[in-house]
C-alpha positions as CSV (number, residue, x, y, z in Angstrom):
1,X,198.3,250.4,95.9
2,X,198.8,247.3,98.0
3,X,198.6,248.2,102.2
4,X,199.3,245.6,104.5
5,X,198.0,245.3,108.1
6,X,198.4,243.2,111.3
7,X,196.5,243.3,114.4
8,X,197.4,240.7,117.4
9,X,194.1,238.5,118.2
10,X,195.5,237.4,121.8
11,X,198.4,236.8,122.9
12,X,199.6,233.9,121.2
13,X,197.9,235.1,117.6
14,X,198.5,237.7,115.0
15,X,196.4,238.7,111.8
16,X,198.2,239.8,109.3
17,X,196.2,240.8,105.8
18,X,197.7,242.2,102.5
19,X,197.7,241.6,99.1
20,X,194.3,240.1,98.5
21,X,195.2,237.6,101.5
22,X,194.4,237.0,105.1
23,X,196.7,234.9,107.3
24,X,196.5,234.2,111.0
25,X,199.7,233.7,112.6
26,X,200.5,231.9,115.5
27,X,203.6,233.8,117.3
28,X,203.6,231.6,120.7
29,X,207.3,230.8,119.8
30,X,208.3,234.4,119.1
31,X,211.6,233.0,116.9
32,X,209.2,230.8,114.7
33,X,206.0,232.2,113.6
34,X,203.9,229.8,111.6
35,X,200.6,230.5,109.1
36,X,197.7,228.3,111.1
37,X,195.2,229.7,108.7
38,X,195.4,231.4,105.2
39,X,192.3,232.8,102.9
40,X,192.4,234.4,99.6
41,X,190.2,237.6,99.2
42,X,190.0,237.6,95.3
43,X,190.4,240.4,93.6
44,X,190.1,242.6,96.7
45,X,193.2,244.5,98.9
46,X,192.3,245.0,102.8
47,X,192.5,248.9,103.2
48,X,191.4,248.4,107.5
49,X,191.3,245.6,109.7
50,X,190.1,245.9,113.2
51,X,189.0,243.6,115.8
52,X,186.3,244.5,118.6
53,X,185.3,241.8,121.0
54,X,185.1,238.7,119.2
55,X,184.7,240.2,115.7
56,X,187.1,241.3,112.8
57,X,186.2,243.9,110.4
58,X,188.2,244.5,107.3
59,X,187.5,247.1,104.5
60,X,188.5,246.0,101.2
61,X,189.6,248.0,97.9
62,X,187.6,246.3,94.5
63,X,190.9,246.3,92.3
64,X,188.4,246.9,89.1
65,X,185.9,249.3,90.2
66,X,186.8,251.3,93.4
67,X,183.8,251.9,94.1
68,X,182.6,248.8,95.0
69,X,184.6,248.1,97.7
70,X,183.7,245.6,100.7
71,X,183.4,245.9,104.3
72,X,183.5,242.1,105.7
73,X,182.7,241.4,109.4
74,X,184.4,238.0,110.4
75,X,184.2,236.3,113.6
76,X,187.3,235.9,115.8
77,X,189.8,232.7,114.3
78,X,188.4,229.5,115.8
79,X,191.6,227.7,116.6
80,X,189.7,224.5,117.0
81,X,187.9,225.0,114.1
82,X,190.1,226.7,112.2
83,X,187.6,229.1,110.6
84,X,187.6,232.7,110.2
85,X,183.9,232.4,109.4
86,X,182.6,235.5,107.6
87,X,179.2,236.5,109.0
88,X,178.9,240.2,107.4
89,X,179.7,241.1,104.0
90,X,178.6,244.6,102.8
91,X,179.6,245.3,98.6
92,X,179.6,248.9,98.3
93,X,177.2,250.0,94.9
């Protein structure tokens, strides 16, 4: 089952994940969004994604073996970077 989740960043920013996919989202002209980052998560659907201070957590489902789900810890997007560098990744056994 395919979930699909969005959580705004700031103001001007949006995360949306689904479908084995992250994208960021800059909304700062409300009429046209555009994708300013896009990561593939395998084969992996985001179940949770939260954001507390300047990190993002997002639980992921293991398409083959359930069990082994993910829990990745990222930090905030780095719009002059443009990272959402992973720094916490927990594989369930």
């Amino acid at each position: 089952m395919q979930y699909f989740f969005h959580i705004f960043l700031d103001q001007n920013s949006l995360l949306f994940s689904g479908a084995a996919k992250i994208n960021v989202i800059d909304i700062t002209k409300v009429d046209t969004p555009r994708i300013i980052y896009h990561t593939v998560l395998g084969d992996f659907d985001p179940t949770d994604v939260e954001v507390c201070g300047d990190h993002v957590f997002v639980s992921l489902d293991n398409n083959q073996e359930r069990e082994k789900g993910r829990l990745v810890v990222f930090k905030k997007y780095d719009s002059m970077a443009n990272t959402l560098e992973s720094i916490l990744n927990i594989t369930g056994m």
